[in-house]
N, C-alpha and C positions, 0 to 999 in steps of 0.2 A: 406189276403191282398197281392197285386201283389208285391210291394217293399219288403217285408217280402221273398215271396218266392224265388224274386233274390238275397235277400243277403244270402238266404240258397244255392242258388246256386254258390257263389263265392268261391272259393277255399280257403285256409288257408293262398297261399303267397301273395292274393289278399288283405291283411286284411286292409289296409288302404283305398283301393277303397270301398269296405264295409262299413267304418267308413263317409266315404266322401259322400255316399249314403243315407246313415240313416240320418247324418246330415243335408244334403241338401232337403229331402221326409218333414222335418220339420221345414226348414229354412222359418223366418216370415219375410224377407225383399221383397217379392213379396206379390202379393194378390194370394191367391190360383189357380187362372184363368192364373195367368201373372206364375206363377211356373208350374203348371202341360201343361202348354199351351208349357211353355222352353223343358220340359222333353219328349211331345210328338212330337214334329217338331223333336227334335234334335235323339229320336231314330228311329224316320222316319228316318231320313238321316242317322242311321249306314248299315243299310238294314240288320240288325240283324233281321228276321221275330219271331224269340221265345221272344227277347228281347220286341221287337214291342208290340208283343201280351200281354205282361204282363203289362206294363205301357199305352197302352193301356185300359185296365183293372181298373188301377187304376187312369186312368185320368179322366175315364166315371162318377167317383165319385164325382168331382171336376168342371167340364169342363160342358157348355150347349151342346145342339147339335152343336151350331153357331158356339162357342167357339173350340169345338171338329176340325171341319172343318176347320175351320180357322189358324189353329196349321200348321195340313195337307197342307190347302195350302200356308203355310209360307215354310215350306220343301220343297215342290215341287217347288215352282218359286224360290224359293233360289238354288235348283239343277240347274236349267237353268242360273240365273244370274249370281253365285257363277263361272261357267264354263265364260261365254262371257268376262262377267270383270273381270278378274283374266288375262283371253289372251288381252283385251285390255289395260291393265295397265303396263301386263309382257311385254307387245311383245317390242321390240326394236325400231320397226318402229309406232309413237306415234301419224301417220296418223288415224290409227284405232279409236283411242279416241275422232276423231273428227267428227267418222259418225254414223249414226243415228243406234241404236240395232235393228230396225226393227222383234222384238220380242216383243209377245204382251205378257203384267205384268199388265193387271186392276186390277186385286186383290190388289193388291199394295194400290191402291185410295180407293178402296173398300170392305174390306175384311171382313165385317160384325160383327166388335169387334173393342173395342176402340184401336188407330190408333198408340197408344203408346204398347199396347199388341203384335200389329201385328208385328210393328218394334224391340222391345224387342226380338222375335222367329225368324223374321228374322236375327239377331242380332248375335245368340247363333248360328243356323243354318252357317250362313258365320265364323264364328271363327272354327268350324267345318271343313268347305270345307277352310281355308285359303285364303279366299279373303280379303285383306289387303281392299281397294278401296271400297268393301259390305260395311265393318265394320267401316271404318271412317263414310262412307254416312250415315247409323244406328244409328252410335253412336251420332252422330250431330242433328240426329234429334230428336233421345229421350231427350236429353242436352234440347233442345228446346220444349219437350211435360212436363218438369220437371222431367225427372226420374234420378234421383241420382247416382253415379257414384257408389255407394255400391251395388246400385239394379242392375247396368248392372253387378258388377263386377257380382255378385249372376248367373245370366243368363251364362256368360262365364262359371263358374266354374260350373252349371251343365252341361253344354257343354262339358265338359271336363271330368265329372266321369259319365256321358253317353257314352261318347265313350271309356272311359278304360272298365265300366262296359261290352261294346260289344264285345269291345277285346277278356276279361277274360272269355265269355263266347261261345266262338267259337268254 
């Protein structure tokens, strides 16, 4: 089991990212799709390649092909948007916010898995990159597909011992 082999890989000072790992591989506030879907977007985005490989691994368990893909390209368009809007929200000059991204995002509309999944991964993906702006937009709109503020928090907080987990294994 791929989760298994990365908490064998964690160091002894690491033991609470360890615990926070094990925890969340079995945490029941997601649907299994909507959980291994958070954990493979978000270590897409540590560009940890061994990390990748492994939750990858254990996502193929879990995840459709659709579902697999769809993860992926919640990372990826959240790379691109994660950067734009972050410079349009940060930037001083708030002329920026008022023109068009001219950056194409159809996955977005269409990303072939229910529409709260995709936003959920996009979700955990921007609390990752720090896009204050992503994450309002996201969060707003799972509030409004019904997901629970328990289940986003669940999404953040693997967001968050995915990327220690990438750290510790550098």
């Amino acid at each position: 089991m791929s989760i298994e082999s990365l908490k064998n890989q964690i160091p002894d000072y690491a033991k609470d990212i360890k615990l926070n790992l094990s925890s969340l591989a079995n945490e029941e506030t997601l649907t299994d799709q909507q959980k291994w879907g958070c954990f493979l977007a978000c270590a897409m985005n540590t560009k940890n390649a061994t990390f990748l490989k492994e939750i990858e691994e254990e996502a193929l368990d879990y995840l459709s092909e659709i579902a697999f893909d769809a993860a992926k390209s919640a990372a990826s368009i959240m790379a691109m948007n994660n950067i734009y809007y972050r410079f349009a929200h940060m930037a001083t000059n708030k002329d920026y916010m008022a023109l068009p991204a001219k950056l194409r995002m159809n996955v977005i509309g269409n990303p072939g898995v229910e529409k709260a999944d995709f936003e959920l991964w996009s979700l955990a993906v921007s609390a990752l990159n720090g896009c204050g702006m992503c994450i309002d937009s996201h969060e707003a709109t799972l509030v409004k597909e019904g997901i629970s503020k328990d289940q986003i928090q669940t999404a953040v907080r693997i967001a968050a011992v995915v990327n220690a987990v990438s750290v510790v294994l550098v």
